[in-house]
PAVEX-841438 format. One record per residue: residue number from 1; x, y negated, z negated of N, C-alpha, C in turn; residue in three letters. Coordinates in Angstrom, 2 decimals. Each point is the difference from the previous one (the first is absolute). Example, Ala and Ser with C-alpha at 12.3 -4.5 7.8 and 13.67 -1.06 7.14 Angstrom:
2
[r 1; [13.19; 5.69; -7.80]; [-0.89; -1.19; 0.00]; [0.90; -1.20; 0.00]; ALA];
[r 2; [-0.35; -1.05; 0.72]; [0.82; -1.19; -0.06]; [-0.77; -1.09; -0.73]; SER];
# end
This chain:
167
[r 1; [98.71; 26.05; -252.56]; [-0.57; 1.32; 0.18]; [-1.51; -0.09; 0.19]; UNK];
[r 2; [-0.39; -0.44; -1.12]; [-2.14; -0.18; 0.36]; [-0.06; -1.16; 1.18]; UNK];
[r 3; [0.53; -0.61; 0.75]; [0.00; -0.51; 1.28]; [-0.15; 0.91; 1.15]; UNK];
[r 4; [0.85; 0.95; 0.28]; [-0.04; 0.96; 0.34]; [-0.81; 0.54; -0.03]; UNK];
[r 5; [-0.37; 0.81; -0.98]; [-1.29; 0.66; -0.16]; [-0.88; -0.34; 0.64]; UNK];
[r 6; [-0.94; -1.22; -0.26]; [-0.86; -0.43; 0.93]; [-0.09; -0.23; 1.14]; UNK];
[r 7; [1.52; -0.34; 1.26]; [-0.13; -0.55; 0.92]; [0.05; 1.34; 1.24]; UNK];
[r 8; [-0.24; 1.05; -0.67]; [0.00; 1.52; 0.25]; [-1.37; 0.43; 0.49]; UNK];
[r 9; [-1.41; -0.07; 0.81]; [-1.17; 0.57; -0.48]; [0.34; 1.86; -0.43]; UNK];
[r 10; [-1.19; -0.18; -0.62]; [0.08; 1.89; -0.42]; [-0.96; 0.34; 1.13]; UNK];
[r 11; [0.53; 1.46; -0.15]; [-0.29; 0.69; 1.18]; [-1.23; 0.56; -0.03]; UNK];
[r 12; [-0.74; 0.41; 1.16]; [-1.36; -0.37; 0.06]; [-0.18; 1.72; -0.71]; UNK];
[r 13; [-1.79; -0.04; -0.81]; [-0.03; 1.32; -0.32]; [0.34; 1.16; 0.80]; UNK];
[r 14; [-0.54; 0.05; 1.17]; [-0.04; 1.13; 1.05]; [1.47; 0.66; 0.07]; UNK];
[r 15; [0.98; -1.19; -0.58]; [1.61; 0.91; 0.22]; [0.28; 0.36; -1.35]; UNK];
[r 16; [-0.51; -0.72; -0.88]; [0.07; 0.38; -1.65]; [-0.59; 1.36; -0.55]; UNK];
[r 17; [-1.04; 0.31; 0.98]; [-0.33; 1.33; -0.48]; [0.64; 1.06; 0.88]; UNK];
[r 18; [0.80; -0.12; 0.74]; [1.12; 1.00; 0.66]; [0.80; 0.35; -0.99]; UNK];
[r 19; [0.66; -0.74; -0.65]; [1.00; 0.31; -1.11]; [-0.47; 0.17; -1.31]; UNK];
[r 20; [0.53; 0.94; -0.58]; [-0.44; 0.29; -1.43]; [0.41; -0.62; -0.95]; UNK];
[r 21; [1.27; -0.12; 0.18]; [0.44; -0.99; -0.97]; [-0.27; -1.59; 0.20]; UNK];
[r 22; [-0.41; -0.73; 1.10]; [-0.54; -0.80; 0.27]; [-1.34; -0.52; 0.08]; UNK];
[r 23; [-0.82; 0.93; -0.11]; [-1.49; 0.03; -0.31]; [-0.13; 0.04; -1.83]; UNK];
[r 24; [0.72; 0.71; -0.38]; [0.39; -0.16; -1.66]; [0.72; -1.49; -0.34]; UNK];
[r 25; [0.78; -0.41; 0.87]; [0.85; -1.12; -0.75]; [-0.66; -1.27; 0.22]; UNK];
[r 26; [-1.07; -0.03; 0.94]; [-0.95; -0.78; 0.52]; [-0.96; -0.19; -0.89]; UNK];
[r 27; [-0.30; 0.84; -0.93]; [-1.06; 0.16; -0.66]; [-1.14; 0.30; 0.18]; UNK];
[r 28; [-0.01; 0.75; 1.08]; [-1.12; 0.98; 0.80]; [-0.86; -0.85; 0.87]; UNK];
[r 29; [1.03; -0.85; 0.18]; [-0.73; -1.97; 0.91]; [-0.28; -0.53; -0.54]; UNK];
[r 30; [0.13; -0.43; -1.64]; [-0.34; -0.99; -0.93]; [1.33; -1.04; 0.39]; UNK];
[r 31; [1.03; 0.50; 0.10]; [0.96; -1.30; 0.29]; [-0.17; -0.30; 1.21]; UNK];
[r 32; [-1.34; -0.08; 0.83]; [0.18; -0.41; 1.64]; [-0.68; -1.37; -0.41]; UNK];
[r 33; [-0.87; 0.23; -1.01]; [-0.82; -1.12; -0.18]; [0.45; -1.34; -0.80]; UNK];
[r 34; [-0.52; -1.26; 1.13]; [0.89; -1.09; -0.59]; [-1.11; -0.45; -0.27]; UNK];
[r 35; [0.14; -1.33; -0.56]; [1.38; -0.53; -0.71]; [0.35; 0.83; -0.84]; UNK];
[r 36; [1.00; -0.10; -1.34]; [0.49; 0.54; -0.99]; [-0.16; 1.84; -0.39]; UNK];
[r 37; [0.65; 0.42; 1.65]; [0.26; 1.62; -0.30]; [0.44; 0.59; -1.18]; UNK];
[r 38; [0.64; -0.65; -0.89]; [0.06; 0.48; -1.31]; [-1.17; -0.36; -0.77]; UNK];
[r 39; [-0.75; -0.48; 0.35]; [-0.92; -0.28; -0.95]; [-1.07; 0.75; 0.08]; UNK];
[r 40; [-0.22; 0.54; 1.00]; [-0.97; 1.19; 0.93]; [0.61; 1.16; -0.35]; UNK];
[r 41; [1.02; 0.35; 0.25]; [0.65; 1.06; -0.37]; [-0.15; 0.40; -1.26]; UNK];
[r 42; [0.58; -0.77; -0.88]; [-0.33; 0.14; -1.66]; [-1.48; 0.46; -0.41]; UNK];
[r 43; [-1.07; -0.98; 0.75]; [-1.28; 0.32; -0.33]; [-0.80; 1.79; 0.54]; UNK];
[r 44; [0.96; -0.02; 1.02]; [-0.49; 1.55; 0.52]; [0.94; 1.26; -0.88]; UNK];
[r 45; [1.24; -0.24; -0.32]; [0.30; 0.59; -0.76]; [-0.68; 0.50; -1.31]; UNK];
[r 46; [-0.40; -1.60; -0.54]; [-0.79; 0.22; -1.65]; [-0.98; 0.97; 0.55]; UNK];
[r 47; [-0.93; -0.44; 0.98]; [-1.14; 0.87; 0.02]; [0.28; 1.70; 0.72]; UNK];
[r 48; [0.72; 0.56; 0.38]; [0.16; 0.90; 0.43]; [0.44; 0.73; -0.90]; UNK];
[r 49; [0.76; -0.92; -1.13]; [0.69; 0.81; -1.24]; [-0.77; 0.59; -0.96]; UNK];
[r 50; [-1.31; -1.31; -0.37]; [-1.04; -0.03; -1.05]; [-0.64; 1.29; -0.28]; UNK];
[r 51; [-0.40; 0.82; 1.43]; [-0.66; 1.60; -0.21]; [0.84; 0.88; -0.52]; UNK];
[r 52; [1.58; -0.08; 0.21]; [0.46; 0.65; -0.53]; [0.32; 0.02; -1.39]; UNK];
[r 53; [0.43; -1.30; -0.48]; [0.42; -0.28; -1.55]; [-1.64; 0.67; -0.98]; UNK];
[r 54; [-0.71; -0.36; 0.69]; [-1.57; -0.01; -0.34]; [-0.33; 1.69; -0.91]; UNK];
[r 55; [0.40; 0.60; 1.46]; [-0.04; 1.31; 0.10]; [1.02; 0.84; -0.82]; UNK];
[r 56; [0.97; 0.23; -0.15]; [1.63; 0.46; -0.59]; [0.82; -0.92; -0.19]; UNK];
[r 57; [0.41; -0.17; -1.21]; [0.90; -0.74; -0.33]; [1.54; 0.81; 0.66]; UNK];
[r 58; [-0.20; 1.20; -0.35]; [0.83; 0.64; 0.64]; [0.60; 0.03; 1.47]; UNK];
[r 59; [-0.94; 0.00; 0.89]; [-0.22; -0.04; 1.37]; [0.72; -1.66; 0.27]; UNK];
[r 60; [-0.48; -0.95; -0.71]; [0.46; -1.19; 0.19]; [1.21; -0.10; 0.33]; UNK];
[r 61; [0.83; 0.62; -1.06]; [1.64; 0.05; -0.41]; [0.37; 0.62; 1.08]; UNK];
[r 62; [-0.63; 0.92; 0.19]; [0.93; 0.98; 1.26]; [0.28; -0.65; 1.33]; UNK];
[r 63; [-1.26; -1.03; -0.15]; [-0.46; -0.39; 1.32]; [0.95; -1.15; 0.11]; UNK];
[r 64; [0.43; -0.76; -0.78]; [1.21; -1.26; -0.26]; [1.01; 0.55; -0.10]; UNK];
[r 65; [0.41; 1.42; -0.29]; [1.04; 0.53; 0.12]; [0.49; 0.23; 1.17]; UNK];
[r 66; [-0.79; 0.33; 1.22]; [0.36; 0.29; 0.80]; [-0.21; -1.22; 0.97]; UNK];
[r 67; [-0.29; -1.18; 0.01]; [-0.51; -1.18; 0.44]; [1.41; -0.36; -0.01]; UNK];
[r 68; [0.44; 0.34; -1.45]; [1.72; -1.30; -0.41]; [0.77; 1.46; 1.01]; UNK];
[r 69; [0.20; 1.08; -0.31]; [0.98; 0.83; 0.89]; [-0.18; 0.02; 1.01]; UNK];
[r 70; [-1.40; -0.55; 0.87]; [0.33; 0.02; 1.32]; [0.06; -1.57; 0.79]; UNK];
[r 71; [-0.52; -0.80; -1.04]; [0.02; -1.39; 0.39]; [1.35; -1.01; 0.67]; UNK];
[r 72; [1.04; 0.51; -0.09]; [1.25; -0.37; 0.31]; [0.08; 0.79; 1.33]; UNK];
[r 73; [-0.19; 0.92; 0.51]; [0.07; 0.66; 1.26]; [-0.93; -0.85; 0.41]; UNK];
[r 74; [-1.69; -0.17; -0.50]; [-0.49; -0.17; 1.33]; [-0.50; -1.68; -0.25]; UNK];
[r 75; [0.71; -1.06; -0.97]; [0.28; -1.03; 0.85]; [1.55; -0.47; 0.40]; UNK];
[r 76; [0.88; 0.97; -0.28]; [0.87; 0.02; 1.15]; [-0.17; -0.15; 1.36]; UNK];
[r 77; [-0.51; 1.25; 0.31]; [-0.49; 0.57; 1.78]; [-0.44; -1.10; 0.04]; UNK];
[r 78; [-1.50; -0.53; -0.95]; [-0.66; -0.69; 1.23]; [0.92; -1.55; 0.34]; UNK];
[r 79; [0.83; -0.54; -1.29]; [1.19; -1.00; 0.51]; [0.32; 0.13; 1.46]; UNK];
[r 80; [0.73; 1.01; -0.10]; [0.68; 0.69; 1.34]; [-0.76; 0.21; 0.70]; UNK];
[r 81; [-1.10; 0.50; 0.31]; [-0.72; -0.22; 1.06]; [-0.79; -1.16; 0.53]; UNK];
[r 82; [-0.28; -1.13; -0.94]; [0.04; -1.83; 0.52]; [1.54; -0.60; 0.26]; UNK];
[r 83; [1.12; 0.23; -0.75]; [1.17; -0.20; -0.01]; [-0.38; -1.62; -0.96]; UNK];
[r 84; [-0.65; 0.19; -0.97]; [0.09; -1.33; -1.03]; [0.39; 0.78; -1.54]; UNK];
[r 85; [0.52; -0.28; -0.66]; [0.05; 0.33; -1.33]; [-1.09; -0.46; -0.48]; UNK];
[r 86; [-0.89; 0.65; -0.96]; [-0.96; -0.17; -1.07]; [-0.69; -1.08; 0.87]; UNK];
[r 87; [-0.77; 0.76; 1.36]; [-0.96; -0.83; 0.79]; [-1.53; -0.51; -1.15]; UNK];
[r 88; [-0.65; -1.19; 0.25]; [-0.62; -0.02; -0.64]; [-1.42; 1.00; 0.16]; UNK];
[r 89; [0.09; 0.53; 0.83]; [-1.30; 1.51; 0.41]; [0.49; 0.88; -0.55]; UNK];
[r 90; [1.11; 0.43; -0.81]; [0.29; 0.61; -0.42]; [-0.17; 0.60; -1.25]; UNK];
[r 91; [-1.09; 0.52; -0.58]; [-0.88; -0.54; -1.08]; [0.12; 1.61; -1.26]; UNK];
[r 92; [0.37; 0.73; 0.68]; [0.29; 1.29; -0.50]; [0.69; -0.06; -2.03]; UNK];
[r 93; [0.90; -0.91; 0.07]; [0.37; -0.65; -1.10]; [-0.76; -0.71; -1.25]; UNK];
[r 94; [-0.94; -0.53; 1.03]; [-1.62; -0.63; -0.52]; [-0.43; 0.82; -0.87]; UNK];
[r 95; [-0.10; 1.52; 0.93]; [-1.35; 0.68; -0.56]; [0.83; 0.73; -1.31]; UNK];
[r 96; [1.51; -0.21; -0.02]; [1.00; 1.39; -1.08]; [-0.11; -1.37; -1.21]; UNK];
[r 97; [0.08; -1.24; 0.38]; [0.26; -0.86; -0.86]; [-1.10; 0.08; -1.04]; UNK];
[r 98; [-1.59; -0.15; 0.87]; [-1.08; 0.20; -0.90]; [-0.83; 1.35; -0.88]; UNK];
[r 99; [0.71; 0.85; 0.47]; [0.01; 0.97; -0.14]; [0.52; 0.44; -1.18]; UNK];
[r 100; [0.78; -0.83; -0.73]; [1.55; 0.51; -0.77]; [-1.52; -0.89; -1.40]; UNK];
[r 101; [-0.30; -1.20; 0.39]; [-0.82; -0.82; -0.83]; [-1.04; 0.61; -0.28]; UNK];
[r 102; [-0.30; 0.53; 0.53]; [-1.56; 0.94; -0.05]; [-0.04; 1.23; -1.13]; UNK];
[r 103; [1.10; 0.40; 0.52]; [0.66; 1.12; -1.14]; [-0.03; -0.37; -0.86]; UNK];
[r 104; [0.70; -1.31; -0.53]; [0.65; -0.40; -1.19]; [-1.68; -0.64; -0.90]; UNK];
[r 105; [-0.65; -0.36; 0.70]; [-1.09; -0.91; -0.73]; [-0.63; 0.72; -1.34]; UNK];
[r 106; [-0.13; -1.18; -0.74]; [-0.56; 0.57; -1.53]; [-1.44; 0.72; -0.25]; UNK];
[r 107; [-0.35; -0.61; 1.19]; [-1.49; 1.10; 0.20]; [-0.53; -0.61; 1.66]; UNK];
[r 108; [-0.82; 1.19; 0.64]; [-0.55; 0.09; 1.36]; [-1.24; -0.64; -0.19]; UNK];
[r 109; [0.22; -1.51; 0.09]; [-1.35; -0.83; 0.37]; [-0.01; -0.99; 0.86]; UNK];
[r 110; [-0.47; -0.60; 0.68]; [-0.29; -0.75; 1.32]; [1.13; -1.11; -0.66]; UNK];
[r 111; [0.19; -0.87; -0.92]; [0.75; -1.04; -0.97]; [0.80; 0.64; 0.13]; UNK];
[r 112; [0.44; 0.93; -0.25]; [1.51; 0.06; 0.10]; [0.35; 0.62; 1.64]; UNK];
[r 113; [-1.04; 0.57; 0.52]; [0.43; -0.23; 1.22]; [0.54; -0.93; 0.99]; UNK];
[r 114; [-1.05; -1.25; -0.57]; [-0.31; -1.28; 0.51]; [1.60; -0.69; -1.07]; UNK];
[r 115; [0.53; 0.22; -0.52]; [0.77; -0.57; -0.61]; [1.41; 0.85; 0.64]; UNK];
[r 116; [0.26; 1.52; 0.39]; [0.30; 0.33; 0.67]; [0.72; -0.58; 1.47]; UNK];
[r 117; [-1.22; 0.12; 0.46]; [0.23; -0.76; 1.71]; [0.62; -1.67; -0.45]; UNK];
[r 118; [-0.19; -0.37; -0.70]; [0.10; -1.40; -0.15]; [1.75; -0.27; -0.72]; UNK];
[r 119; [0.16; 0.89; -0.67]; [1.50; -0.15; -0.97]; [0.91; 0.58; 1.10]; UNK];
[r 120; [0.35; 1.07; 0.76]; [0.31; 0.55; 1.23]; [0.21; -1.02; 0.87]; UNK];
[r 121; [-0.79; -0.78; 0.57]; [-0.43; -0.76; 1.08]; [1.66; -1.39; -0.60]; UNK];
[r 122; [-0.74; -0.41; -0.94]; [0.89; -0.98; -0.36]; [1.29; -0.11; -0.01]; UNK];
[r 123; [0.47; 1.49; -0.98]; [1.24; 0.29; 0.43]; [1.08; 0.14; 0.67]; UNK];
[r 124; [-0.84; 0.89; 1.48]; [0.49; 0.38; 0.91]; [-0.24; -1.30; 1.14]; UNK];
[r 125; [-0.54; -1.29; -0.70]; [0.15; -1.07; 1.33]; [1.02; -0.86; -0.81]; UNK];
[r 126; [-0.08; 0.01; -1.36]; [0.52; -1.17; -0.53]; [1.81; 1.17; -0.37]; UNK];
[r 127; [-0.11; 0.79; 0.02]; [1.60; 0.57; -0.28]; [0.95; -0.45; -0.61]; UNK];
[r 128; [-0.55; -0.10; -1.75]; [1.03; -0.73; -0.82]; [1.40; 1.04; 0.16]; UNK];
[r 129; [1.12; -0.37; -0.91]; [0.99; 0.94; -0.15]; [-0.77; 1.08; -0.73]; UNK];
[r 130; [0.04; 1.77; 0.24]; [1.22; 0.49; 1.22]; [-0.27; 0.29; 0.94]; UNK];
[r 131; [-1.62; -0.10; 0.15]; [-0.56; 0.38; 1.24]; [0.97; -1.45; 1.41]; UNK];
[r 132; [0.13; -0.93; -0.33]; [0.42; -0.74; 1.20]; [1.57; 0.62; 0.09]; UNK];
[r 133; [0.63; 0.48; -0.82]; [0.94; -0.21; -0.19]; [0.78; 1.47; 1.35]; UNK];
[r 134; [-1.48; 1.11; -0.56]; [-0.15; 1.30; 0.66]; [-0.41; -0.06; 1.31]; UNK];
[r 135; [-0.76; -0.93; -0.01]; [-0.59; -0.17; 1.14]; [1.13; -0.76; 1.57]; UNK];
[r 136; [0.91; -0.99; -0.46]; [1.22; -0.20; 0.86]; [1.04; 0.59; -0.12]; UNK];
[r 137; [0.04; 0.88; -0.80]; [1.25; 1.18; 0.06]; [0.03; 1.05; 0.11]; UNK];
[r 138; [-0.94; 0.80; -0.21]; [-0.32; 1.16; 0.26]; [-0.73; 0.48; 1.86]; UNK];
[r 139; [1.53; 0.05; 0.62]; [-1.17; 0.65; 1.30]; [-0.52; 1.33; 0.30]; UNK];
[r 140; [-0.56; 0.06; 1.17]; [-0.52; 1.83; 0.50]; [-1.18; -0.19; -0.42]; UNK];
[r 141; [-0.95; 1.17; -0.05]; [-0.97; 0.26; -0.62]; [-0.33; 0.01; -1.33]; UNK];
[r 142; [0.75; 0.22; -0.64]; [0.61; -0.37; -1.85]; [-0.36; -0.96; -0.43]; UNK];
[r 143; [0.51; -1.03; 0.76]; [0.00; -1.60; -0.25]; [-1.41; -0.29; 0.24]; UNK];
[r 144; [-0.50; 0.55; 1.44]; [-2.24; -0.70; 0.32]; [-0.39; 0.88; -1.46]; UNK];
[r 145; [0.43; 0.67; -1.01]; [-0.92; 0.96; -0.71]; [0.49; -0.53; -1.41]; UNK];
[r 146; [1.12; -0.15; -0.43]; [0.98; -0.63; -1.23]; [-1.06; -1.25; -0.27]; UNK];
[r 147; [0.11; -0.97; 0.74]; [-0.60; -1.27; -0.72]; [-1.59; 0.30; 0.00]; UNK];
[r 148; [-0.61; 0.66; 0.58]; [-1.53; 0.33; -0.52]; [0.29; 1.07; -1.45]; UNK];
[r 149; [0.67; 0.55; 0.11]; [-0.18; 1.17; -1.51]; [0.66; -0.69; -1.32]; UNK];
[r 150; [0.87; -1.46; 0.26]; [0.22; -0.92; -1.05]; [-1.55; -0.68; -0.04]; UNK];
[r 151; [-0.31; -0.64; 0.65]; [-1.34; -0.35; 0.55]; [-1.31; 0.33; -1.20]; UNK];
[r 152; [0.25; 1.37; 0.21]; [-1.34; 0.42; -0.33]; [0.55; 0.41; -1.48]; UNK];
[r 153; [1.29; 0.67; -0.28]; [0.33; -0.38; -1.26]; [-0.73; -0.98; -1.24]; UNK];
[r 154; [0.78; -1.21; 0.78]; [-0.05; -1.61; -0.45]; [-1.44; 0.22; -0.11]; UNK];
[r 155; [-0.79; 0.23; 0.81]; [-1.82; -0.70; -0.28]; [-0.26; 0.76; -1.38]; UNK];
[r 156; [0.27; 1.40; 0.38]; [-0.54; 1.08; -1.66]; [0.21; -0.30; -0.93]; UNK];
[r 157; [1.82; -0.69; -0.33]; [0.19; -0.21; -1.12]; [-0.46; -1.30; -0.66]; UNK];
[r 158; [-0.36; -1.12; 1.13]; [-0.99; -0.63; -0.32]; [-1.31; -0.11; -0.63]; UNK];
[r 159; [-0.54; 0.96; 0.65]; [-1.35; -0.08; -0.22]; [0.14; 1.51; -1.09]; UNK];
[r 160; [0.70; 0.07; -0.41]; [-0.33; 0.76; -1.58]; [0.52; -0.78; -1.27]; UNK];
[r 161; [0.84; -1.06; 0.54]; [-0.02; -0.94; -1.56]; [-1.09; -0.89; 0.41]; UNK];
[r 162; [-0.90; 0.17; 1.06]; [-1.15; -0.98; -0.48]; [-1.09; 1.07; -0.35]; UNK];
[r 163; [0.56; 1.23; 0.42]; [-1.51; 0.84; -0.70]; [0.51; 0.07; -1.80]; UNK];
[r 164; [1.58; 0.11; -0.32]; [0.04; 0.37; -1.45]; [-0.19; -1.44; -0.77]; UNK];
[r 165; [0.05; -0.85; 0.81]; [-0.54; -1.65; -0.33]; [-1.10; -0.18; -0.68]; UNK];
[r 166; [-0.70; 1.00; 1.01]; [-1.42; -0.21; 0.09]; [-0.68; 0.94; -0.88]; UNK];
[r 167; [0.53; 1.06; -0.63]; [-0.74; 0.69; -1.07]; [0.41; -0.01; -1.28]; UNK];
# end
């Protein structure tokens, strides 16, 4: 499957911002950028998220609420519109995965941001069980969005037995 993925290019911005759900699942052109479109992706996510968590905690939630309810439609479409499953430009997952971590963090400081992007990152490349497990069984749009929201799970609950470690 990640063979695939790569031997696919993603599609150039100019057609990515035609589609809505493809300009979203793209990551607003953060997954155009190589190498490691998830890794770009993730990083534009954190920061696009940061004003909001910053701002309303409230606003945050709503905003991941509707990220996870619409995130399965729109990296579905954009599947279907490369015709690859869970293309690697496909980064939309990225931004719900880090998003979910951001929420969860024991307090809003650059360290746990930076610990954030970093526990996320790992996860979602290294895909112990159930994220790997979700990740080759689960298809559609479900499946590009399932193993990032184990993903970002996995990093939080991490990085709060090293914050309750740590106090």
């Amino acid at each position: 499957m990640s063979s695939q993925k790569n031997k696919i290019p993603a599609p150039p911005f100019s057609q990515i911002v035609k589609d809505p759900a493809q300009f979203l699942g793209y990551g607003l052109g953060s997954g155009l950028i190589t190498p490691a479109p998830g890794t770009w992706g993730t990083l534009a996510g954190l920061i696009l998220f940061l004003p909001v968590v910053l701002w309303s905690e409230t606003a945050a939630w709503v905003l991941l609420a509707l990220g996870l309810l619409a995130g399965s439609w729109i990296c579905g479409k954009s599947a279907e519109a490369i015709g690859v499953h869970d293309h690697g430009g496909i980064v939309w997952d990225e931004f719900v995965g880090v998003w979910i971590v951001l929420v969860l963090l024991p307090e809003q400081t650059w360290v746990w941001w930076l610990a954030a992007f970093v526990s996320f990152r790992v996860f979602d490349i290294i895909k112990p069980w159930p994220i790997g497990w979700v990740d080759s069984k689960v298809s559609g749009g479900l499946g590009i969005l399932l193993d990032d929201v184990l993903a970002g799970l996995m990093a939080a609950a991490v990085i709060w037995i090293g914050f309750v470690s740590l106090t």
